[in-house]
KOLTI-712421 format. One record per residue (C-alpha): chain; x, y, z. Coordinates in Angstrom, 2 decimals, padded with zeros to 5 digits. Each point is the difference from the previous one (the first is absolute). Layout:
<nodes>
<node><cadena>A</cadena><u>X</u><v>Y</v><w>Z</w></node>
...
</nodes>
This chain:
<nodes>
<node><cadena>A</cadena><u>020.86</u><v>010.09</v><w>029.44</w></node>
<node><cadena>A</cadena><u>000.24</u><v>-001.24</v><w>-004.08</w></node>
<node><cadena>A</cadena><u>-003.40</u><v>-000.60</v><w>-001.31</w></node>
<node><cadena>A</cadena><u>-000.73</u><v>-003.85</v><w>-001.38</w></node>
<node><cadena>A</cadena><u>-002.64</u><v>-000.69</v><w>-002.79</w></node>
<node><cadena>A</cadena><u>-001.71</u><v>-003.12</v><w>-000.84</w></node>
<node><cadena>A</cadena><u>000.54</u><v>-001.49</v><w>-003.44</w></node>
<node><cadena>A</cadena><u>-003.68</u><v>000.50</v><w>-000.84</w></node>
<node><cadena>A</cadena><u>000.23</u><v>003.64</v><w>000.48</w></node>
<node><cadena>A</cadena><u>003.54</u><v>-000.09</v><w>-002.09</w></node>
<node><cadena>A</cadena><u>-001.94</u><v>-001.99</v><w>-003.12</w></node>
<node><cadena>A</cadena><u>-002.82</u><v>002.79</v><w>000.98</w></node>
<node><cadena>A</cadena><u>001.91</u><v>002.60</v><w>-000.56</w></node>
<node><cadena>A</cadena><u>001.87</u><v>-001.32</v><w>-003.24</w></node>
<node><cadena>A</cadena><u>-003.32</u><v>-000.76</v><w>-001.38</w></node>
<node><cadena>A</cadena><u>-000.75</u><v>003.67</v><w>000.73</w></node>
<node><cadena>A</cadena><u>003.02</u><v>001.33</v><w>-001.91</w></node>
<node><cadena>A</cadena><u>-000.50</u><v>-002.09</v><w>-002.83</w></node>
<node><cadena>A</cadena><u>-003.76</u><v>000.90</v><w>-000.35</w></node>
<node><cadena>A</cadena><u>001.06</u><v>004.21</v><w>000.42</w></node>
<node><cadena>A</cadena><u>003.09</u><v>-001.20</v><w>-002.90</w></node>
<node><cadena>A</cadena><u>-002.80</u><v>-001.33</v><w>-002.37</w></node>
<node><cadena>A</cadena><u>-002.45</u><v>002.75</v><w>000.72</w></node>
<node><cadena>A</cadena><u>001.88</u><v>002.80</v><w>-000.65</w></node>
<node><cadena>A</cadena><u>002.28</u><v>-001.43</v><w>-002.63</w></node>
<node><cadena>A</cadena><u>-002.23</u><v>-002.37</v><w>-002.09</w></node>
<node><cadena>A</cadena><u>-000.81</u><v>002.28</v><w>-002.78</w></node>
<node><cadena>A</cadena><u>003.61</u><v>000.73</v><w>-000.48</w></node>
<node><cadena>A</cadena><u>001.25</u><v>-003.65</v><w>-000.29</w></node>
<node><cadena>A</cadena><u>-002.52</u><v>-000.77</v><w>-002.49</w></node>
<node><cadena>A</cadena><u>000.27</u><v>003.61</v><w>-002.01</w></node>
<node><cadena>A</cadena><u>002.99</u><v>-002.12</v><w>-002.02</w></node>
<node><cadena>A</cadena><u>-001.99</u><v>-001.75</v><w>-003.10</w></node>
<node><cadena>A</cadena><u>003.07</u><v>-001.11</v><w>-001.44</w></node>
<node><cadena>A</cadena><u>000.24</u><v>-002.44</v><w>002.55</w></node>
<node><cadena>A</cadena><u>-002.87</u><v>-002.76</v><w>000.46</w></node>
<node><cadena>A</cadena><u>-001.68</u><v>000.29</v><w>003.10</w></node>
<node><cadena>A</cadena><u>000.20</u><v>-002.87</v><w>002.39</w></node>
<node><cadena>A</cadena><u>-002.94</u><v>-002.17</v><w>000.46</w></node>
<node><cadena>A</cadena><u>-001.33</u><v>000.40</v><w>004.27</w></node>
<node><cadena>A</cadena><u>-002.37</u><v>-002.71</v><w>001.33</w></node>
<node><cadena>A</cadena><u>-000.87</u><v>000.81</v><w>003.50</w></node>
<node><cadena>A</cadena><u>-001.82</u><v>-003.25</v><w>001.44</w></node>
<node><cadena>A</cadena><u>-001.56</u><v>001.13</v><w>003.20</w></node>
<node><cadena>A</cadena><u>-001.95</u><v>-002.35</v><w>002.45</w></node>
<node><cadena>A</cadena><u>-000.76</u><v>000.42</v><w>003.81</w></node>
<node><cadena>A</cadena><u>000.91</u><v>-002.33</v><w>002.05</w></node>
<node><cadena>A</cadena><u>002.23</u><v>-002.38</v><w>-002.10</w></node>
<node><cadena>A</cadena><u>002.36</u><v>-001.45</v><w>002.61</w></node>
<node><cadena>A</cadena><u>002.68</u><v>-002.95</v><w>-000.28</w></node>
<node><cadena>A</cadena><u>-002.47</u><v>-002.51</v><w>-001.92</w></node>
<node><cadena>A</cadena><u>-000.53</u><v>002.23</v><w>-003.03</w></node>
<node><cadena>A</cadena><u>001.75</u><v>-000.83</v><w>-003.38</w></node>
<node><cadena>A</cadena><u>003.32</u><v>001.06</v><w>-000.27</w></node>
<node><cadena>A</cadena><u>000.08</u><v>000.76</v><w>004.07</w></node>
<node><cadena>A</cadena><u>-000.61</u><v>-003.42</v><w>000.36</w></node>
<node><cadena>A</cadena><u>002.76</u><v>-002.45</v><w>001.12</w></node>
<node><cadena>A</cadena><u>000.31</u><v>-002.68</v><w>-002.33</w></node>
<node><cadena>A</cadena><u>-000.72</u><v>-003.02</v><w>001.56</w></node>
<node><cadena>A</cadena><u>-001.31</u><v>-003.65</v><w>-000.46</w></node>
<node><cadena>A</cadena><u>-003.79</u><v>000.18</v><w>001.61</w></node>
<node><cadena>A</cadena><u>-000.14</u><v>003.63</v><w>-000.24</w></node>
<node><cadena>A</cadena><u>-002.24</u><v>002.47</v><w>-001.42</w></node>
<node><cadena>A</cadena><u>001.68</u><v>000.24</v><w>-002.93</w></node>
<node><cadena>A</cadena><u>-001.14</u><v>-003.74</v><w>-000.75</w></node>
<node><cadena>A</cadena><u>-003.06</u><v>001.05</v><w>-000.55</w></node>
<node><cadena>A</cadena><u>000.37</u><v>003.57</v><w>-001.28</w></node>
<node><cadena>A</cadena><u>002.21</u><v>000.57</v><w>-002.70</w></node>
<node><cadena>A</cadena><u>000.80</u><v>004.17</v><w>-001.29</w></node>
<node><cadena>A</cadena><u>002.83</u><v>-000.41</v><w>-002.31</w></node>
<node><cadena>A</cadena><u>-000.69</u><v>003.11</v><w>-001.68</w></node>
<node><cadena>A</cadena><u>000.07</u><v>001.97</v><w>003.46</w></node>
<node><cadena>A</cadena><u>002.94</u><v>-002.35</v><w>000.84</w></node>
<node><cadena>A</cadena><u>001.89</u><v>001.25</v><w>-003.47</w></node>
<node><cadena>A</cadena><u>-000.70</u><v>003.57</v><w>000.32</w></node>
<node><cadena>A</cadena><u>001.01</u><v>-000.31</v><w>003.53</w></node>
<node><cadena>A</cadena><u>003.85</u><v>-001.49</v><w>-000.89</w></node>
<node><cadena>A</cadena><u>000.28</u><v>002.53</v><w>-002.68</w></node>
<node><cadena>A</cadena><u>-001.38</u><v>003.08</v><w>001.37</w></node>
<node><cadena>A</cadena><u>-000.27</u><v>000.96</v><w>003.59</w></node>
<node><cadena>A</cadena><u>-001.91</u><v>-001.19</v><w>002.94</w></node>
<node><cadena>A</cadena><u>000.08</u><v>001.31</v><w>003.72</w></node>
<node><cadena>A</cadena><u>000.46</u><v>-002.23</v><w>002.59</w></node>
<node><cadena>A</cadena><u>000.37</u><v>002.34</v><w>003.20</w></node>
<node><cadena>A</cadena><u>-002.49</u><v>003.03</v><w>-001.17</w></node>
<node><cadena>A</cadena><u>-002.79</u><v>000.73</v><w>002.33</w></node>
<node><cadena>A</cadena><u>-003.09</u><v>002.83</v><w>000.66</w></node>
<node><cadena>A</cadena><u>-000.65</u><v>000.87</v><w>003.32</w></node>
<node><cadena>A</cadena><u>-003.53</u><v>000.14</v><w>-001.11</w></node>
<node><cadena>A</cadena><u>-002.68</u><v>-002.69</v><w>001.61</w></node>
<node><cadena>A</cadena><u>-002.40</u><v>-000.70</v><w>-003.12</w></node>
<node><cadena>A</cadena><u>000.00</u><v>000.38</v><w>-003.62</w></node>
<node><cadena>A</cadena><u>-001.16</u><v>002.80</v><w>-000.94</w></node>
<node><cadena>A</cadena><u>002.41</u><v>002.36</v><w>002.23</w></node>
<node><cadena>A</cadena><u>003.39</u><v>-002.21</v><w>-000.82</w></node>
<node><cadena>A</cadena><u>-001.57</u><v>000.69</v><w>-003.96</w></node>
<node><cadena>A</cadena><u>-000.24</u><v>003.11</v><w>000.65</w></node>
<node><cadena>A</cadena><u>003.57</u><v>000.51</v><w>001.24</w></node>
<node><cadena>A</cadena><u>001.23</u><v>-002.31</v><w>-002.58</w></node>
<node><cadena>A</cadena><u>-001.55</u><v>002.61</v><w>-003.08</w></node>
<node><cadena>A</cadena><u>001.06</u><v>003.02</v><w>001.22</w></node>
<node><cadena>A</cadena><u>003.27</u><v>-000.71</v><w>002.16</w></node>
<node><cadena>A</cadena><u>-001.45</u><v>001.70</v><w>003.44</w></node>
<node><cadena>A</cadena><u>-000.93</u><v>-001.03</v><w>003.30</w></node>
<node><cadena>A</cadena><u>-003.74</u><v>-001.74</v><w>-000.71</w></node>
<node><cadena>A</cadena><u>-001.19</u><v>002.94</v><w>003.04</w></node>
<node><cadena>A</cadena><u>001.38</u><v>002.64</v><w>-002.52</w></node>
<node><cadena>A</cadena><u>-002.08</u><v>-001.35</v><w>-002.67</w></node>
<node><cadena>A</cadena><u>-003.40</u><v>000.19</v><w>002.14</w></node>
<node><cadena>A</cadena><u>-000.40</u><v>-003.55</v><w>-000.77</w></node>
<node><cadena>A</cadena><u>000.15</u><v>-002.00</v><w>003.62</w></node>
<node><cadena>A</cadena><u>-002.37</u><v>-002.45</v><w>-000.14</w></node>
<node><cadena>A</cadena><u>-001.41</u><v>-002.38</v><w>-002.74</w></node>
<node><cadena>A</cadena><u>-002.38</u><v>002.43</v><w>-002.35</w></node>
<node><cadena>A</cadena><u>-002.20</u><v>-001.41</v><w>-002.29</w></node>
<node><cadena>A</cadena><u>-000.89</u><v>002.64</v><w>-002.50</w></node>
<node><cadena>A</cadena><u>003.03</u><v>002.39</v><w>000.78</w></node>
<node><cadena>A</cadena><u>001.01</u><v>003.18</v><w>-002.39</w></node>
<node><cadena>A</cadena><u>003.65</u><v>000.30</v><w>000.06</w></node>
<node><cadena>A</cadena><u>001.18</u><v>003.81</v><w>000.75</w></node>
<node><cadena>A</cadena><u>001.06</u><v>001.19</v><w>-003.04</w></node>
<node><cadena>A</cadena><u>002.50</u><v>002.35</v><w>001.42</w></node>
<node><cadena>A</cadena><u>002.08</u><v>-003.15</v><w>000.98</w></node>
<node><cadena>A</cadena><u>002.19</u><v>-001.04</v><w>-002.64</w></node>
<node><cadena>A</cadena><u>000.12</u><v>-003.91</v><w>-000.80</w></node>
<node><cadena>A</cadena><u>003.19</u><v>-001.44</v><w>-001.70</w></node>
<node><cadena>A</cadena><u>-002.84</u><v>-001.79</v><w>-002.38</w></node>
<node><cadena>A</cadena><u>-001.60</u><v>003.48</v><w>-001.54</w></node>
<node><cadena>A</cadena><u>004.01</u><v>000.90</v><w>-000.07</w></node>
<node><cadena>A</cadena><u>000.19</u><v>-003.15</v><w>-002.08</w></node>
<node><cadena>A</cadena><u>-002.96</u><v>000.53</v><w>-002.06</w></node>
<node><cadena>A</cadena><u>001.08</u><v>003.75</v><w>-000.75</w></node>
<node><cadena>A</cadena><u>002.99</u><v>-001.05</v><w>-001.04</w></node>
<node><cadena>A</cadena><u>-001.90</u><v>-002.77</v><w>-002.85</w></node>
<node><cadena>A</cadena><u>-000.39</u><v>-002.62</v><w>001.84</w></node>
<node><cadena>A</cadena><u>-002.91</u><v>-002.44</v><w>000.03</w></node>
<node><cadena>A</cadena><u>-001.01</u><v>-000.84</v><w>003.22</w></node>
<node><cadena>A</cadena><u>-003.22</u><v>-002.20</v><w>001.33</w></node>
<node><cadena>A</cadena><u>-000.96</u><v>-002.37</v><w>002.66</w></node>
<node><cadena>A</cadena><u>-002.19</u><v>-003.17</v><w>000.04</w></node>
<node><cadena>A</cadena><u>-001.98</u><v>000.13</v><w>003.03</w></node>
<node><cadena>A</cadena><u>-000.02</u><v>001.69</v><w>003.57</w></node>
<node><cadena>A</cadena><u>-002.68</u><v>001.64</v><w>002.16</w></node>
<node><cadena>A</cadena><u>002.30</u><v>003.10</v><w>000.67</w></node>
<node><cadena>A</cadena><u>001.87</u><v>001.39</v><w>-002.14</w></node>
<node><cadena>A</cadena><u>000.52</u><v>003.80</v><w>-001.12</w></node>
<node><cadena>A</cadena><u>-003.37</u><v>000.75</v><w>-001.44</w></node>
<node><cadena>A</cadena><u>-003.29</u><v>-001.25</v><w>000.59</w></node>
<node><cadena>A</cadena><u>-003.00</u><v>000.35</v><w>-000.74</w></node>
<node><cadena>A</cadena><u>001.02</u><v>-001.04</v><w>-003.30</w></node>
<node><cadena>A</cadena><u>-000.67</u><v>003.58</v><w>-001.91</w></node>
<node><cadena>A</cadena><u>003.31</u><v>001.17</v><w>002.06</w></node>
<node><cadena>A</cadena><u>002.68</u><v>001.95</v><w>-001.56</w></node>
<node><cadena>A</cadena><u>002.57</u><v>-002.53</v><w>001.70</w></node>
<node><cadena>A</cadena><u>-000.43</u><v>-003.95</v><w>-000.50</w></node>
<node><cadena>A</cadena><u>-003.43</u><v>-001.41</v><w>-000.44</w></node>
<node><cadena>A</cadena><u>-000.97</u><v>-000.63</v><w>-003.53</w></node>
<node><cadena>A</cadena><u>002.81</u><v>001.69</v><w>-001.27</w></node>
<node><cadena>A</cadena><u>002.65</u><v>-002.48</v><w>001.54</w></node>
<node><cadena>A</cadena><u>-002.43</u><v>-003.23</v><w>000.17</w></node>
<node><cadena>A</cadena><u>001.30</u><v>-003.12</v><w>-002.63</w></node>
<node><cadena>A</cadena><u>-003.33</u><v>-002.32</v><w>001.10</w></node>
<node><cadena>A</cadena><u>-003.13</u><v>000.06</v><w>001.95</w></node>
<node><cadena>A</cadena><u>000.18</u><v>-000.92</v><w>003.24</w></node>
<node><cadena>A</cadena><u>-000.53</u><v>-004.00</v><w>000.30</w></node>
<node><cadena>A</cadena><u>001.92</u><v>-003.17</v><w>000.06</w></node>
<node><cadena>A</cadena><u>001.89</u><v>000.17</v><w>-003.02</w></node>
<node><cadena>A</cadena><u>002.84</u><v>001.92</v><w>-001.24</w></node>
<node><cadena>A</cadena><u>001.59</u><v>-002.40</v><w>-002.66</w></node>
</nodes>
């Protein structure tokens, strides 16, 4: 009897390949300085569904009435955005988790949502890849993320642009 898989475990396992592609041949794709390296924004947020920015259908009396992101909308037409990508992880911090390092979010001993968790520094994250490789990365604000408390090796302090508040302008 053939075997049939569902499309989310197809874009699963994609993602997966793409993630072990970058891991293991980062370095090398950026070793070429004669070449500039290409700018990578990575705009992550749980939960964003149909209503957010450039997922939004445009629409007279819709969201994006009242909410306008042309930037995200720009960099969105130009660069790429998924529209069928999915974690088969139930909170935040576990579909981050998976998301950072390209495993299953039970692989990465991150299952539930962790307030103050150390990332395993045996697991590889296509970020550290990144920044290896001289890139600048950072993030704005999260309660999980690879690294806390904030004297971590991995995020905290080291990958912080503001203090945690309202504003990030």
């Amino acid at each position: 009897m053939p075997q049939t898989f569902s499309l989310a475990q197809l874009v699963i396992s994609c993602l997966a390949v793409l993630s072990t592609f970058l891991l293991f041949h980062v370095e090398e794709l950026a070793a070429d300085d004669a070449s500039p390296k290409p700018n990578i924004l990575m705009a992550f947020a749980d939960d964003w569904g149909r209503y957010a920015s450039a997922y939004a259908a445009i629409q007279k009396g819709g969201p994006s009435d009242l909410i306008s992101t042309p930037n995200f909308d720009r960099i969105a037409r130009e660069g790429v955005l998924f529209t069928n990508a999915f974690v088969n992880a139930p909170s935040c911090t576990p579909c981050r988790s998976s998301l950072l390092s390209g495993q299953y979010f039970w692989r990465t001993g991150r299952g539930a949502i962790l307030l103050g968790a150390i990332w395993d520094e045996t697991i590889p994250t296509y970020p550290l890849l990144l920044q290896n490789a001289s890139y600048h990365i950072g993030h704005t604000y999260k309660v999980w993320s690879p690294g806390t408390p904030p004297d971590a090796p991995y995020g905290g302090k080291a990958t912080g642009y503001n203090k945690h508040g309202r504003r990030f302008n």
